[in-house]
N, C-alpha and C positions, 0 to 999 in steps of 0.2 A: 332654401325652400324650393322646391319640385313647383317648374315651373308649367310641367305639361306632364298631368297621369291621362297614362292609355291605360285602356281594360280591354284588355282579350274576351272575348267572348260575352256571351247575352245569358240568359235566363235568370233566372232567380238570382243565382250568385254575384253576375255581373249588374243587374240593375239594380241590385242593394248594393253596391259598391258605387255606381254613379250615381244615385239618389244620396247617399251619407256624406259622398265628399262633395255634392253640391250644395246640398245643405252646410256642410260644414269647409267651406271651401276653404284650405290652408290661408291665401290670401288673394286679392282682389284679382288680381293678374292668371292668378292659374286656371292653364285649361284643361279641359277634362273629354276625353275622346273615348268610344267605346265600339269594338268593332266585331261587328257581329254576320255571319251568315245565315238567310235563312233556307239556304241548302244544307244546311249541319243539322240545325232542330238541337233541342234540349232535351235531357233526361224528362224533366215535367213530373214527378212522382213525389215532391216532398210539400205532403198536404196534412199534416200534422205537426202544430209546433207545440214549443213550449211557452210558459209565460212571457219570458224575456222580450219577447217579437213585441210584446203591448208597446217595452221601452222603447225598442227601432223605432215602432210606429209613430207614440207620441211625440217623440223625438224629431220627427220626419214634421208632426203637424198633422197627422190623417185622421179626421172625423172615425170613429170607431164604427157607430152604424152605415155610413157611408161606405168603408172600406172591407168589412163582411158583406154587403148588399154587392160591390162590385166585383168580387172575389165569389159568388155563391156561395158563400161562409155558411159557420155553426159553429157550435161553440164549445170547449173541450178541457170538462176538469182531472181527468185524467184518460188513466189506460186500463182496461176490465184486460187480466189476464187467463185464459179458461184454457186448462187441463197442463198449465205450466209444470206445479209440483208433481204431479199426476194425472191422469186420467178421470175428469167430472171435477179438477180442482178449480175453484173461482179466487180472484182475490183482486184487490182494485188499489193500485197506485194511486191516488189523489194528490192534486199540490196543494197539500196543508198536513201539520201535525198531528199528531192525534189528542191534543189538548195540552192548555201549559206545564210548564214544569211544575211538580208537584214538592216543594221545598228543595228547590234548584235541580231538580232531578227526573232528566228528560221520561216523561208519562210510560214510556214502553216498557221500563223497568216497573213499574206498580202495576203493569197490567198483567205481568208476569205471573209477579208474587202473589198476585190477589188468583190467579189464574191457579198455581201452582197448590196453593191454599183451598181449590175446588171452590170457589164464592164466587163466579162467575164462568160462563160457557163461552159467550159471543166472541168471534174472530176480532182481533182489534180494529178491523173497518167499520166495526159498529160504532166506535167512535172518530171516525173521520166524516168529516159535511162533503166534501166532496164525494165519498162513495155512499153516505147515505141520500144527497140528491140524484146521482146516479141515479141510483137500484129507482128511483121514481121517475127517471125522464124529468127533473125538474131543472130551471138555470135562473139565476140573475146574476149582476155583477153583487159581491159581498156588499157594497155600500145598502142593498136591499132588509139588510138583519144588520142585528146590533149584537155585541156583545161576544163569546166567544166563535157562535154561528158562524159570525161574518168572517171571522179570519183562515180566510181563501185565498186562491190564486186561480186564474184560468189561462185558456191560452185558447188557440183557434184550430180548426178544420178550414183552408178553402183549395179553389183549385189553383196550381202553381204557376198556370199558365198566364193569369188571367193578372194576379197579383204582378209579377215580372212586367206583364202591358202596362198597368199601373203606377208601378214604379217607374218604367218608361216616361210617361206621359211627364209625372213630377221631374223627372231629369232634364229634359229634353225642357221642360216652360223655365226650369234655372240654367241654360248655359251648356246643360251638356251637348256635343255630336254623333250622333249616330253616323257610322260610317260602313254601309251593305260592303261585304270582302269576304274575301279568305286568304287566311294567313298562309304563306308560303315558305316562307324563313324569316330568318333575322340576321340582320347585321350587329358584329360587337366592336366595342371599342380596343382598339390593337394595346392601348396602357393597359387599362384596367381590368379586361374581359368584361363591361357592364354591356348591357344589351344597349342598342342608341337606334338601333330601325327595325320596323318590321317590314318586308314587304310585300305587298297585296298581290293578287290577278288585276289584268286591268295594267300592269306596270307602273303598278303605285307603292311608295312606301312614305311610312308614315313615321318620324321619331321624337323622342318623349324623353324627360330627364326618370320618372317613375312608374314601371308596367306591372301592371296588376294583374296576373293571369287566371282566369274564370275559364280557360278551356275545355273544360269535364275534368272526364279520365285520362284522355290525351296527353295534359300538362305540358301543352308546345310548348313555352317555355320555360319553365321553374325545370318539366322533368329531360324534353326534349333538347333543350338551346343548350343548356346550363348541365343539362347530365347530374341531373339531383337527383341518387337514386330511391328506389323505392322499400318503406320498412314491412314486411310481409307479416300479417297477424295471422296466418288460415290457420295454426298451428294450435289458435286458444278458439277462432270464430268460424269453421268451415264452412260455413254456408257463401255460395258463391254463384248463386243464380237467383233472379227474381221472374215473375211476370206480375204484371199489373193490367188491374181487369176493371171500368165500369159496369157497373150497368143499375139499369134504373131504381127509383126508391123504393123500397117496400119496406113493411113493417116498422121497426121503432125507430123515431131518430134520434137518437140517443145526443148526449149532450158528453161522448167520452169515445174515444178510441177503442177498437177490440183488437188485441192478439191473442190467438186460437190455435194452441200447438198444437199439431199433428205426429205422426209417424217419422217423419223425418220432416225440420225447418218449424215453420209457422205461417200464418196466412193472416192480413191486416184487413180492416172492416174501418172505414172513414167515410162518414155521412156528411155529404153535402147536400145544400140545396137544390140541387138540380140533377144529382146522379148519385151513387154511395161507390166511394172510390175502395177495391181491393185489390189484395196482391197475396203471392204464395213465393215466403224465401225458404230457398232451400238447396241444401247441397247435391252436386251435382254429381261424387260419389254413391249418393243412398238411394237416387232416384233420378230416372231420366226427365228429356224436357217435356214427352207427352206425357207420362205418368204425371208431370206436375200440373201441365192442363187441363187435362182429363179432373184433377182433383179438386183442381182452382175452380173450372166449371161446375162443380156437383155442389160446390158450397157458397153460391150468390143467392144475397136475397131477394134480388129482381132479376130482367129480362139482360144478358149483355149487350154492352156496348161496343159494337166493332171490335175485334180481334185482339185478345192479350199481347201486350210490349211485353218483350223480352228483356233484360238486363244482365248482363254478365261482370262480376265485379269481383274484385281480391281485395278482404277488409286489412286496413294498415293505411302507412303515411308516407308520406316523402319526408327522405330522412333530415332536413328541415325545408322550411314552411319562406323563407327569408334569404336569399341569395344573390349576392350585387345588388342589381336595382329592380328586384323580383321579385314578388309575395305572391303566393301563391293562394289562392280563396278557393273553398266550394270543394269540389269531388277534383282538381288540379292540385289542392293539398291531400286530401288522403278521403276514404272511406270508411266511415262506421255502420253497419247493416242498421236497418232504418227501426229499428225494434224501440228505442226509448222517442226516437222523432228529432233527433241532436243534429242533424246534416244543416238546416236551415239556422239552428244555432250556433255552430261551429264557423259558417258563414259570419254571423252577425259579431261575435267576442272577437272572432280574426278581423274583423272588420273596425272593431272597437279598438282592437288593442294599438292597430296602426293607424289609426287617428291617433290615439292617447300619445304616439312614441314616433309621429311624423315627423322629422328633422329637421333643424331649422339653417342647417349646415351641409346640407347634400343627402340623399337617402342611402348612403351607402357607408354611413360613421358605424365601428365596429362593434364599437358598447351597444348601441342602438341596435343593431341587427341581431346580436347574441343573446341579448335581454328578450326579445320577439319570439325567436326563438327557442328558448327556455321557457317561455312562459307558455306558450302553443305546444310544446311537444309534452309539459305537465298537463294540460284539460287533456290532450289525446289520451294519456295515459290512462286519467283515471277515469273519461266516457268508456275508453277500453275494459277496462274492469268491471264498471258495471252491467255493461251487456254480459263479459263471461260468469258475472255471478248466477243470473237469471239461468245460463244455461247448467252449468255446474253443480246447481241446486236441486237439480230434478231426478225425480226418483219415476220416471219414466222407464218401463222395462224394455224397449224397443233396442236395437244396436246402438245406432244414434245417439240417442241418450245417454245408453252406460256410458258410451264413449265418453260424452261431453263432463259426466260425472266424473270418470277417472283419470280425465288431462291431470298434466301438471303442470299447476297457476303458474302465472307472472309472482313473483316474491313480493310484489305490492299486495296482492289479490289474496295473496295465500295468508299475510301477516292479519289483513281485516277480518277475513274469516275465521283463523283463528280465535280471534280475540272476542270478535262475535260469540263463537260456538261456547267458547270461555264462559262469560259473562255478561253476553246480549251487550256491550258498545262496538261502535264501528269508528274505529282511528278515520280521523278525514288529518287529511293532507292538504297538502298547498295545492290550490286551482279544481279542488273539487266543486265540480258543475253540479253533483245532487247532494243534499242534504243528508242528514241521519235519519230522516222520518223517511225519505225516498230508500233508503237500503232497509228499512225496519217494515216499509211494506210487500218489497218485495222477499224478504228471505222468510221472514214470519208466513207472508202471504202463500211461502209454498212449501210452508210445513219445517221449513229451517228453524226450531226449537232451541235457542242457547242453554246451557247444563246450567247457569244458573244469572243473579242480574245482580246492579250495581249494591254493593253491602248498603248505603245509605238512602238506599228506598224501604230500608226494612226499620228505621226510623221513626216512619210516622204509625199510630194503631192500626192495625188491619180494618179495623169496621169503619173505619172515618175515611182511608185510602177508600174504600169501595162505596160508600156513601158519598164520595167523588166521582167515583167514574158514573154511579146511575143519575146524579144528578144532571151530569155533560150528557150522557145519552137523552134524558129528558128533555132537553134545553136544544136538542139538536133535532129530534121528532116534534119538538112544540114549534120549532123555528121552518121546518117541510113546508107548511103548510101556503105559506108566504112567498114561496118560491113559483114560478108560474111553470108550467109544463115547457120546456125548451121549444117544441116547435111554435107554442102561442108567442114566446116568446122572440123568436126569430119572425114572425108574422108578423109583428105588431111593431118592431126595433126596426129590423136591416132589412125586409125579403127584397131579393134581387129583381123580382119585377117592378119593382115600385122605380118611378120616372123619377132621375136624379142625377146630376152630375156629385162628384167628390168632391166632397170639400175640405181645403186642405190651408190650416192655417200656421203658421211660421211666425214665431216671435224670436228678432235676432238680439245682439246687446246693446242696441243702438235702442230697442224698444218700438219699433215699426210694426207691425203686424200685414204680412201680405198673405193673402187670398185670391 
């Protein structure tokens, strides 16, 4: 057992990695060190997650309203995409179904045929609760409704800075070190090649039996020390610049994410409490970097906030993730363009998997490192694919676009759509991060039509199939009502001015509860 994990660097990545292994500390003895400078600074842009963060969270012990109110949170059931498939196109990702299987047969194939049949017009977001509370600005958590209503998922908006302090705080009252430095080198062990020191400024170095590296982009050591090189995706995702821009609230605060395609890239719209975070990705072939300020500027919905951050970034991964006595976490393993919000989740399952697969023989067993491996370089794969479908899918007339339209797929990528285009299902594989309903709202959602759907939806009578779906629509507009408007509802739950410390409760299997 690792009797000393260091973690290379801070922000998000790094203090979810010493918050998780403090909580879940291997065993009594182990120390946990994290070493950060705050002459580097952190990316600080990944302010949209997915639901999973709730498990981190609960997991961790974090009061919920407590932990939006310290984070300037809001709350996020999906992602409203506008002019994806086209120009004026809408269509709204929610995390939830679009109602149960209708005699075991997932609901997208009956909306088809009933569809196809001319007995109904409405886009299939008319039957999801997440994008009909949407389109109203309304939120609770599902435990709010009963019945099919409730079965939802949400996930959060906050600022990333503030969250990383946070988790700081929870680390640092279990056990962990903060150690102010910058890394300089490292020393390896002349047997094995494992890393065994790093050494600071200051003429300090520090050694560890297991190092976690949280460096960014950098990857001083998984990509730098280790020479793990790097897998290049620009070929399926070009986009390879961002800026990110506040500035203050105006108009709705929506209770969902926006991405807003453009001419070339896309630009993100994330409401917070205290400012509305954006940004403009986009490649740096089809437009320069003032062209993308200049544009970024024209489409805020308030006053900005001090000066657009730049980002420059190549999406792909380190060709793996687990090397000697090396894991690599965060934007140090690789980059996905932040379009689905998977960075802060890629984080958390890398983080999960190596708790799950912690050694109890040394961190360096080969079965162990391979399986880690295998199994991280399968989620990269298929988050990879589903960013290229969104772009792939778009019947946008611009260069850009055709371009994206006429790549040619990864062979994973190419076989789903396929089958899709076939007969409306989408093969899922091993270590798929989104569901069927998440691929059925985006390709439907931008006009991606299957030639036809599963033969055993044509089963049940037509008038009874559609005398199902108005009833769910009803049952879904009777249940709006009940939903409280998102901002009343962040007012009255979490708002960040309200006078509060976090309260953060830990139940371990001894049965103790600290606080």
């Amino acid at each position: 057992m690792a009797q000393h994990i260091l973690i290379a660097g801070g922000g998000s990545a790094g203090w979810m990695a010493a918050a998780l292994f403090a909580r879940l500390r291997p065993a009594p003895e182990t120390r946990i060190t994290l070493i950060e400078s705050e002459a580097i600074g952190t990316i600080g842009v990944g302010e949209a997650t997915v639901p999973i963060l709730r498990d981190f969270n609960r997991l961790l012990g974090l009061d919920e309203p407590d932990f939006v109110a310290a984070t300037q949170g809001s709350f996020k059931l999906g992602i409203e995409f506008v002019g994806w498939g086209e120009a004026g196109n809408r269509h709204f990702h929610g995390f939830a179904d679009f109602g149960p299987p209708i005699e075991g047969v997932a609901p997208h194939h009956h909306w088809h045929r009933v569809r196809e049949a001319g007995r109904i017009a409405d886009p299939i977001d008319a039957w999801s609760m997440p994008a009909c509370a949407a389109a109203e600005d309304r939120f609770a958590p599902p435990e709010a409704l009963r019945g099919e209503a409730g079965e939802y998922r949400y996930a959060y908006h906050f600022d990333a800075g503030l969250y990383a302090r946070l988790l700081r705080s929870y680390a640092e009252a279990r056990r962990v070190v903060r150690v102010e430095g910058r890394i300089l080198g490292v020393e390896r062990d002349p047997g094995t090649g494992d890393l065994a020191t790093l050494r600071l400024d200051g003429d300090r170095a520090i050694a560890a039996d297991l190092f976690i590296d949280c460096t960014g982009f950098a990857s001083r050591l998984l990509g730098e020390a280790l020479g793990t090189p790097f897998v290049d995706w620009s070929r399926w995702l070009p986009a390879d610049r961002a800026l990110a821009q506040g500035c203050t609230r105006a108009g709705r605060f929506t209770p969902f994410t926006r991405a807003t395609a453009h001419t070339v890239g896309w630009q993100w719209r994330i409401p917070l409490q205290h400012r509305t975070g954006n940004g403009l990705v986009y490649s740096s072939a089809h437009l320069s970097d003032d062209e993308a300020a200049a544009r970024l500027a024209a489409n805020l919905d308030g006053d900005a906030i001090g000066d657009p951050r730049p980002l420059r970034f190549t999406t792909g991964r380190r060709e793996r993730f687990w090397a000697h006595n090396v894991v690599a976490i965060g934007l140090a393993a690789g980059f996905m363009e932040p379009l689905e919000s998977t960075s802060l989740q890629l984080v958390q399952t890398g983080l999960g998997r190596l708790a799950e697969l912690m050694p109890s023989q040394g961190p360096t067993d080969p079965a162990i490192v391979a399986e880690y491996n295998r199994q991280t370089i399968g989620e990269y794969a298929r988050i990879r694919d589903f960013l290229i479908a969104h772009y792939c899918s778009s019947r946008r007339p611009e260069p850009f676009w055709r371009d994206m339209a006429a790549m040619a797929l990864p062979d994973s990528l190419a076989h789903k759509l396929a089958l899709w285009d076939a007969m409306g299902r989408v093969p899922l594989h091993d270590l798929e991060s989104h569901a069927e309903a998440s691929w059925v709202a985006v390709l439907l959602g931008q006009g991606r039509m299957p030639r036809g759907h599963d033969p055993a939806a044509d089963r049940p009578p037509l008038q009874a199939v559609e005398k199902m779906f108005a009833a769910r629509r009803a049952a879904l507009l009777a249940a709006l009502p009940r939903l409280p408007a998102h901002d009343h509802f962040v007012a009255r739950t979490c708002r960040a001015d309200a006078a509060r410390e976090p309260r953060i409760q830990c139940r371990y299997p001894k049965g103790e509860t600290i606080s």
